[in-house]
MARSE-768302 format. One line per 5 residues: number of its first residue (from 1); their letters; for each residue x, y, z of C-alpha. Coordinates in steps of 0.05 Angstrom, whole numbers, plus 5000, padded with zeros to 4 digits. Layout:
BEGIN
NUM = a = X Y Z ~ ... $
// end
This chain:
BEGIN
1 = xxxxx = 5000 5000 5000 ~ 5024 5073 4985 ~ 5036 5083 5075 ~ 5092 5029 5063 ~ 5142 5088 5038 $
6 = xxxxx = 5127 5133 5100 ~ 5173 5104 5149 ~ 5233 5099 5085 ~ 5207 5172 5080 ~ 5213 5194 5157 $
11 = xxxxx = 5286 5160 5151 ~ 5312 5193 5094 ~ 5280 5267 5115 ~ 5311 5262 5183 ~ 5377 5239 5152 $
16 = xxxxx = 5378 5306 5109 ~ 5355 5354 5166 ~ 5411 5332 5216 ~ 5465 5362 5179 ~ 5437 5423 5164 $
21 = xxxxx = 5415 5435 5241 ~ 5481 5407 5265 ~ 5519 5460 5228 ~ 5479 5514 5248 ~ 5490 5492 5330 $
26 = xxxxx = 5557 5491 5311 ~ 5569 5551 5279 ~ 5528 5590 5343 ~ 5573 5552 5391 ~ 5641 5575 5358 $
31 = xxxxx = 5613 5652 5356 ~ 5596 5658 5429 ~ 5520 5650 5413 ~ 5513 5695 5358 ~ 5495 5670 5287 $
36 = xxxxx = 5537 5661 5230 ~ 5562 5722 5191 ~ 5567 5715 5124 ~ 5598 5766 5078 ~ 5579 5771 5000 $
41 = xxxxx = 5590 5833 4977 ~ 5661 5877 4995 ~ 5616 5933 5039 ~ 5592 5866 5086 ~ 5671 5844 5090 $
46 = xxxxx = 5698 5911 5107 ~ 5654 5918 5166 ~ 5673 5844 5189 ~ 5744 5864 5191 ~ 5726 5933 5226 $
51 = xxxxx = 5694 5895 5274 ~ 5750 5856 5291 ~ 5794 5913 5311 ~ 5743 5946 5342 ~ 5738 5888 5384 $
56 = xxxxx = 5809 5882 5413 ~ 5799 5808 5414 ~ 5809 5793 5330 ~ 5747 5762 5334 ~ 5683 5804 5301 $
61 = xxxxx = 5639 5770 5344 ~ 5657 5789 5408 ~ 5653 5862 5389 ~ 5626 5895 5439 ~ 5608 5966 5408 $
66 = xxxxx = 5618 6036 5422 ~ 5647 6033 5488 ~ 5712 6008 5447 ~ 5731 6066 5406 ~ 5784 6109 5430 $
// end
């Protein structure tokens, strides 16, 4: 009967979500909790890097805003 592919169908969804949801945890963990920052165009990449020095750490995501700038 056609209810004989749903449990082939469970197993092979659950197999494709895993490693989609295990690289987002992954990526939060790494960045302190924040989400992953992705740069595709130049502007996005220049304010990565100024975020970096800003932060004093060489990380942008532990920036920790104005109270940085001297």
């Amino acid at each position: 009967m056609w209810y004989e592919i749903l449990p082939g169908f469970a197993i092979m969804t659950v197999c494709l979500i895993i490693p989609g949801v295990a690289t987002a945890q992954i990526h939060k963990f790494t960045n302190n909790g924040k989400e992953k920052r992705i740069a595709r165009v130049p502007w996005q990449w220049y304010l990565m890097e100024r975020d970096k020095r800003v932060s004093g750490t060489g990380r942008h995501s532990e920036s920790k805003g104005l109270e940085n700038i001297h």
